[in-house]
C-alpha positions as MATLAB code, in Angstrom:
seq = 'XXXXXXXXXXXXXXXXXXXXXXXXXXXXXXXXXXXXXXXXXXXXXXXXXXXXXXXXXXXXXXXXXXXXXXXXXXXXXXXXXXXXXXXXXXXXXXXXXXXXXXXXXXXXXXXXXXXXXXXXXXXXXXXXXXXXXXXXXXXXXXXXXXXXXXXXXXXXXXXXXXXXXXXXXXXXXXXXXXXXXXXXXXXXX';
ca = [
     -32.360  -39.126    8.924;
     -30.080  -37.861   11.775;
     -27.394  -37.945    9.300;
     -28.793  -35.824    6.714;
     -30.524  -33.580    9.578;
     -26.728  -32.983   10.712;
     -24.944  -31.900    7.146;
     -28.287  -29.441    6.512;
     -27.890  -27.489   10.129;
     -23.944  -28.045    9.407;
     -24.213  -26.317    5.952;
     -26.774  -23.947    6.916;
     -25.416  -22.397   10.239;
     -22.299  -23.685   10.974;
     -20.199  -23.562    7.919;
     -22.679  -20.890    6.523;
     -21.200  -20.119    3.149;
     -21.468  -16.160    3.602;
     -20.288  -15.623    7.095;
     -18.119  -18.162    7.829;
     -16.589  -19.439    4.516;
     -17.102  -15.820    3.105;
     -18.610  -16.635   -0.787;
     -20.912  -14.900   -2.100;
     -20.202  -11.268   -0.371;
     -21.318   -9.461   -3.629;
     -24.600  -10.452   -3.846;
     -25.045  -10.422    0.119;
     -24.043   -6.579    0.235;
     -25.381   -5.512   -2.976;
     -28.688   -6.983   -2.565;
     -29.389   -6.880    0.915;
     -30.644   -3.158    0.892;
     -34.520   -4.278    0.947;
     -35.808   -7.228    2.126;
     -38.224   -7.613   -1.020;
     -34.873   -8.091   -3.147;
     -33.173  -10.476   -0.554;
     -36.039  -13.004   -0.630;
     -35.965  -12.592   -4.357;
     -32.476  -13.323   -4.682;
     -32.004  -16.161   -2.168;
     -34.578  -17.646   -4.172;
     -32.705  -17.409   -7.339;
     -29.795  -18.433   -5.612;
     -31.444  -21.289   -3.653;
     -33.128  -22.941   -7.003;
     -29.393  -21.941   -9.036;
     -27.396  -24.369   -6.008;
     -29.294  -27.347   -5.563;
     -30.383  -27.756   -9.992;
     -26.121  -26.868  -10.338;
     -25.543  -29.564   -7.469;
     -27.984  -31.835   -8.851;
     -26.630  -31.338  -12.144;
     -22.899  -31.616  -11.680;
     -23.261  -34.438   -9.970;
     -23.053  -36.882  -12.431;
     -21.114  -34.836  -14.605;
     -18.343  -35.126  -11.441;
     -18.773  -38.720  -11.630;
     -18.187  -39.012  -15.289;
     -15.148  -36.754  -14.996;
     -13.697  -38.919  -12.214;
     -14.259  -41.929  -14.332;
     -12.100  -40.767  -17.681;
     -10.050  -38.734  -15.517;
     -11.006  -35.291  -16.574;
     -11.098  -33.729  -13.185;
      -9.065  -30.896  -14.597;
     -12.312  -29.948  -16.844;
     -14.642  -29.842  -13.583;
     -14.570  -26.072  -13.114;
     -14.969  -24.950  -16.705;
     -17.536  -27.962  -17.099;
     -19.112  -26.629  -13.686;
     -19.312  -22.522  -14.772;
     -20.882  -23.647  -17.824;
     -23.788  -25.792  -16.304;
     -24.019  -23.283  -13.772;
     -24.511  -20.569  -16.489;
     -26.769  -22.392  -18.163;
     -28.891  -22.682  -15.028;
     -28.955  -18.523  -14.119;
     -30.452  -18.461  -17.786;
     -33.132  -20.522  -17.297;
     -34.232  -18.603  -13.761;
     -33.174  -15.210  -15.810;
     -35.789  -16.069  -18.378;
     -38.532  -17.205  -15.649;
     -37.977  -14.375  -13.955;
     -38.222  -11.717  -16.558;
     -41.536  -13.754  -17.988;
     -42.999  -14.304  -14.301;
     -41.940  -11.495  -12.005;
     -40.809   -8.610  -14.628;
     -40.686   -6.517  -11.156;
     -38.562   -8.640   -9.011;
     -36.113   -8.993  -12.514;
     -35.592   -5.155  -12.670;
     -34.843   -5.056   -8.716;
     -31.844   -7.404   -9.091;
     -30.598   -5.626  -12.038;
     -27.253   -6.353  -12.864;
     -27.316   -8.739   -9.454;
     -28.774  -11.644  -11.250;
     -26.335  -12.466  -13.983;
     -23.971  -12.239  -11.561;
     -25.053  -15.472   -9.647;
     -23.267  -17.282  -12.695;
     -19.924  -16.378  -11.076;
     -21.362  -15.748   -7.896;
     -18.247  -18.667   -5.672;
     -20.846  -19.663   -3.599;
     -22.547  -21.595   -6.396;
     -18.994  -22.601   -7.565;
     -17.948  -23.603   -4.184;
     -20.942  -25.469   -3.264;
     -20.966  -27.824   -6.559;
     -17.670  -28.053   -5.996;
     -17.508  -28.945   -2.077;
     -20.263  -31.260   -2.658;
     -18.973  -33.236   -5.477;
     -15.301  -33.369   -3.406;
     -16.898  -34.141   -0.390;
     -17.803  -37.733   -1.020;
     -21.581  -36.981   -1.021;
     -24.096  -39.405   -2.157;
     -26.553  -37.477   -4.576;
     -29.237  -37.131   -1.410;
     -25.947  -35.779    0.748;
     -25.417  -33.590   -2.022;
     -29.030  -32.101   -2.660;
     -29.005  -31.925    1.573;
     -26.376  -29.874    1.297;
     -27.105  -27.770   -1.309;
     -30.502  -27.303    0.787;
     -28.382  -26.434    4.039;
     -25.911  -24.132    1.875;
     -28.934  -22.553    0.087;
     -30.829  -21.528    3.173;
     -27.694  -19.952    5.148;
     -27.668  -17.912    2.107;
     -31.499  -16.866    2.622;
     -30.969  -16.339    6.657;
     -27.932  -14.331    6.312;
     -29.193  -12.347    3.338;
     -32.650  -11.918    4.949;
     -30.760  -10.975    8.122;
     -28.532   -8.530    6.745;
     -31.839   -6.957    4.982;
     -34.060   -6.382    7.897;
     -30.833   -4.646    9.899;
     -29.903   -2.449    7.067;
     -33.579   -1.042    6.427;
     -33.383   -0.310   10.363;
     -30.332    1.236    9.791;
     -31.198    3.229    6.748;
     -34.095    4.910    8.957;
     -31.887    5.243   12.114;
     -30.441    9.146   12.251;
     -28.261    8.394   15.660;
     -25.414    6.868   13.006;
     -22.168    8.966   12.955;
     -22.169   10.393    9.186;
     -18.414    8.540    9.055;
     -20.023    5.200    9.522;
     -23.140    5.912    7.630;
     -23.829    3.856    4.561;
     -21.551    1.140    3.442;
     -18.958    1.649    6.729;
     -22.013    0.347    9.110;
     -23.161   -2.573    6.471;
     -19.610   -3.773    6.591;
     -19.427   -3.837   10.319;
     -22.726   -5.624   10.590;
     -21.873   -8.037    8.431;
     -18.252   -8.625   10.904;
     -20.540   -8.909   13.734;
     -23.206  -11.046   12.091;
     -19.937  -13.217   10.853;
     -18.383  -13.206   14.614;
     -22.069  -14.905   15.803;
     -22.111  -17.121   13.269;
     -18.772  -18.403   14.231;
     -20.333  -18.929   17.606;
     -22.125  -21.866   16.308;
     -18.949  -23.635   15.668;
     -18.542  -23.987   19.048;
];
């Protein structure tokens, strides 16, 4: 249990896959305006990571076995695609609102890397399928705390006047996210 415990708090704060391995940035600045659409989306994202890790699992394994590793990120985008579908169609049947906020935002967790990156580190990593899904768990909810994060300081932000108009905006997002990215580091040791 200590094991697993370890590659979740690993995944989630210390090699957090937006601040400290930087994938995913598009989504975490494009979405992060209002916290409503940040929960929405890390929820997209977090069911999109661990069905794709799930999922590619064996697929890796059968690759490996006839020696078709070449095929594993073509083979990967495609399941991975196939997944965003499914949660594109959920969404727009179960939460019509929450599918207009993310807009254009949602179809692009199909080549959002931090999907991509995660399958992939977790089928190169030498994880069992339970290391795999931990992972995907740990990966998944670094994405919701730095997301989450970044949307509670920017609807401060957006109400704060005391903001030079040069830094207003985008200017101030991007240094929050360097500072949020310099504590993150911090638990790295």
């Amino acid at each position: 249990m200590e094991h697993y415990f370890s590659i979740f708090i690993a995944a989630m704060l210390i090699n957090n896959v937006i601040l400290s391995q930087f994938l995913g940035i598009c989504p975490f600045l494009g979405v992060s305006k209002k916290m409503s659409t940040a929960v929405g989306m890390s929820g997209a994202v977090l069911f999109v990571i661990v069905m794709s890790c799930m999922v590619t699992y064996p697929v890796w394994r059968l690759l490996n076995r006839f020696n078709l590793n070449y095929m594993r990120t073509i083979i990967f985008i495609l399941l991975i695609a196939t997944l965003v579908q499914l949660v594109e169609i959920i969404l727009r049947k179960m939460m019509p609102s929450l599918y207009k906020a993310l807009g254009v935002y949602l179809p692009l967790i199909t080549t959002n890397c931090a999907v991509l990156g995660t399958t992939i580190k977790a089928a190169e990593g030498g994880f069992s399928l339970l290391e795999s899904i931990v992972y995907s768990l740990g990966v998944s909810c670094g994405f919701f705390l730095a997301i989450v994060i970044m949307a509670g300081i920017r609807e401060r932000l957006d109400n704060n006047k005391d903001i030079p108009k040069a830094f207003q905006g985008m200017p101030i997002t991007l240094i929050t996210a360097g500072l949020m990215a310099i504590a993150f580091f911090g638990f790295g040791g």
